[in-house]
N, C-alpha and C positions, 0 to 999 in steps of 0.2 A: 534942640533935642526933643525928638517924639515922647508926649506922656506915656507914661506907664499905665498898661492894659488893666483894666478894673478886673478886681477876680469875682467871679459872678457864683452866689451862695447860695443853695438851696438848705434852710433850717428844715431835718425832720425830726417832730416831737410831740410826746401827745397831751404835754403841761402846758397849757395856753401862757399863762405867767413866763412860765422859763423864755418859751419859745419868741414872746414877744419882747419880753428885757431882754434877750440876747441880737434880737432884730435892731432894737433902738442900738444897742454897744455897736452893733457893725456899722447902723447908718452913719455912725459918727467918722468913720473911716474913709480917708476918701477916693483909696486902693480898691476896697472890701464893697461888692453892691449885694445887695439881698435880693431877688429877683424869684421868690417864694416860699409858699411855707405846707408844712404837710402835718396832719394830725396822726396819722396811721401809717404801715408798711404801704399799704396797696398804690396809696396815693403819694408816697413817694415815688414807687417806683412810677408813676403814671406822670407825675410832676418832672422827673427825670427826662426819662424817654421825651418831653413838650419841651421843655427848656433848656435842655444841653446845659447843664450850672458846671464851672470850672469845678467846684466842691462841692460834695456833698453833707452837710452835719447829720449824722445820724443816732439819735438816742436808741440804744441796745435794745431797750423796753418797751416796743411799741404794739398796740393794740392791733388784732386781726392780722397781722402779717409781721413778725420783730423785726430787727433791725437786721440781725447776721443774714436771713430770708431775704430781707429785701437788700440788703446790699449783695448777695450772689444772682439775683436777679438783676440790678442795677446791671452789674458788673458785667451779665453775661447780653442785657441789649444794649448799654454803651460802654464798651472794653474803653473808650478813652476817660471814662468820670473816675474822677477822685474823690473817695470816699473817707472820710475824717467820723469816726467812730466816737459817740460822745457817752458817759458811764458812769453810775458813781461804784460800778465792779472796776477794781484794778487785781484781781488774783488773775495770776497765770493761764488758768482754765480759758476765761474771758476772751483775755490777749489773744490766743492761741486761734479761738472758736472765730472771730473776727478779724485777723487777719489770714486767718486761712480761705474766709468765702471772700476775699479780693479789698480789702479795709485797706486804704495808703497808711493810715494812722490810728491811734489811738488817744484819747485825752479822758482826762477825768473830770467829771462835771463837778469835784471837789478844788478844783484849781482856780485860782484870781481869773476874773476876766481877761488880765492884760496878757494872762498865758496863752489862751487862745489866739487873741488877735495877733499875738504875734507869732502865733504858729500859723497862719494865716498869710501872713505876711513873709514869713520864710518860705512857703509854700510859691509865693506870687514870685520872689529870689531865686530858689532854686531847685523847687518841685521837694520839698523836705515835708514831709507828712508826718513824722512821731518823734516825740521828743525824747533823749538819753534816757530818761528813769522809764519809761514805756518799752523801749528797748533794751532795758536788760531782764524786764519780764518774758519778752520771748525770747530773749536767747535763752533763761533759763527753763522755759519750756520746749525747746529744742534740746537740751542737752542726752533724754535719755535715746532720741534720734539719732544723734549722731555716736551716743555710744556702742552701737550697735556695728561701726565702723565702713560704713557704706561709702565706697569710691566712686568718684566721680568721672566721666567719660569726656567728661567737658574740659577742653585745655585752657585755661587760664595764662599769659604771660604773666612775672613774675611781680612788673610793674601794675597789671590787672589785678592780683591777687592784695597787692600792698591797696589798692585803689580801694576793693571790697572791703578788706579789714579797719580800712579809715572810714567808709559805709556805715559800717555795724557800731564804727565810736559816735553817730550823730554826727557827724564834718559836714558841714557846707561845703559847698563849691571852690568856696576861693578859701575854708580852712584847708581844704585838700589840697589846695596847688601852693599854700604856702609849705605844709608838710613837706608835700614831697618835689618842690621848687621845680615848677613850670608855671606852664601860664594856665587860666581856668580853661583856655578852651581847649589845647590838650586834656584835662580832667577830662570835659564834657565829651570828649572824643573817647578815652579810656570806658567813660561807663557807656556810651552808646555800646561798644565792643563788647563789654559785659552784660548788660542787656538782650544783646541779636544771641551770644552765645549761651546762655542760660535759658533764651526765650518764655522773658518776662519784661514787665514794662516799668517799674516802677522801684525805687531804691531797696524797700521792705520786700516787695518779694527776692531783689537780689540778693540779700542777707539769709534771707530763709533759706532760699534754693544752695543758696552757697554752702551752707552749715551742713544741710543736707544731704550733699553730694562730696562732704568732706573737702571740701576747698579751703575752709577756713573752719579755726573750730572756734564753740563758746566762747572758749578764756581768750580768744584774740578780739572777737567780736564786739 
């Protein structure tokens, strides 16, 4: 059996301490490779665009260029990077402000180490970038969105739609295919079709777009 592809991590941060204790926790991993580090916006994004890093860590708070800036830059020269949003804000505003300029995820830099690496590691599974209590701060900053009652053009199958509201619960891959009893690569078929038809690339914007286009609401989410 072929090893499992290392996820390659660019830390952006402008606390040398943090940035480097968090460097040491990943080396220990031996999924997880660190392959640089950024003190400021600019040079993340510059760091980015050089090194193609599977993830990105980005602390919200960053000098000369923040993080939401530089992740809507990351995002818009490589539409493939994963942005992992690091904070010690967890209010809605935050959520909201970060994953709307293109953020796969959110964490809190008040969380155990071991909750990163293994969102990290979920990540390396099956592309899962924010964890259940992170998601239901945007859902409930979507809610006054979708009360607004705004339909959606976009046709969902019924199986699709069940697919997205297991999305919006945090479900992994193979929690989704035991739910709704197939195999994961049906799943992984399901949400491509979700994806090309929402056209968005990543689990979190498929929940957003979805709320928002009245596919699924909040309280299913």
């Amino acid at each position: 059996m072929a090893a499992k592809k290392k996820v390659k991590v660019l830390i952006a941060d402008d606390q040398t301490l943090f940035r480097e204790g968090l460097k040491d926790l990943l080396d220990n991993e031996k999924i997880i490779e660190v392959i640089g580090e950024a003190a400021d916006g600019h040079e993340a994004v510059r760091l980015a665009k050089k090194l193609r890093p599977d993830v990105i860590l980005m602390d919200i708070k960053l000098p000369q260029l923040d993080g939401v800036a530089a992740t809507r830059q990351i995002r818009k020269d490589c539409p493939s990077a994963n942005v992992l949003v690091l904070s010690s804000f967890e209010d809605e505003a935050h959520v909201m402000e970060a994953i709307q300029a293109g953020a796969n995820g959110y964490l809190s830099k008040m969380l155990p180490a071991s909750e990163l690496v293994n969102a990290l590691k979920a990540f390396a599974n099956d592309g899962i970038m924010i964890p259940q209590q992170v998601m239901g701060k945007l859902i409930d900053g979507l809610r006054q969105i979708s009360a607004s009652g705004a339909s959606s053009p976009v046709a969902l199958t019924k199986t699709e739609i069940r697919a997205l509201v297991c999305l919006g619960s945090g479900l992994s891959n193979k929690e989704i295919a035991s739910k709704m009893d197939c195999s994961v690569k049906t799943i992984k078929n399901h949400l491509n079709s979700i994806f090309q038809k929402l056209k968005v690339t990543n689990r979190t914007e498929a929940v957003v777009k979805g709320i928002e286009a009245g596919l699924i609401s909040p309280q299913e989410a």
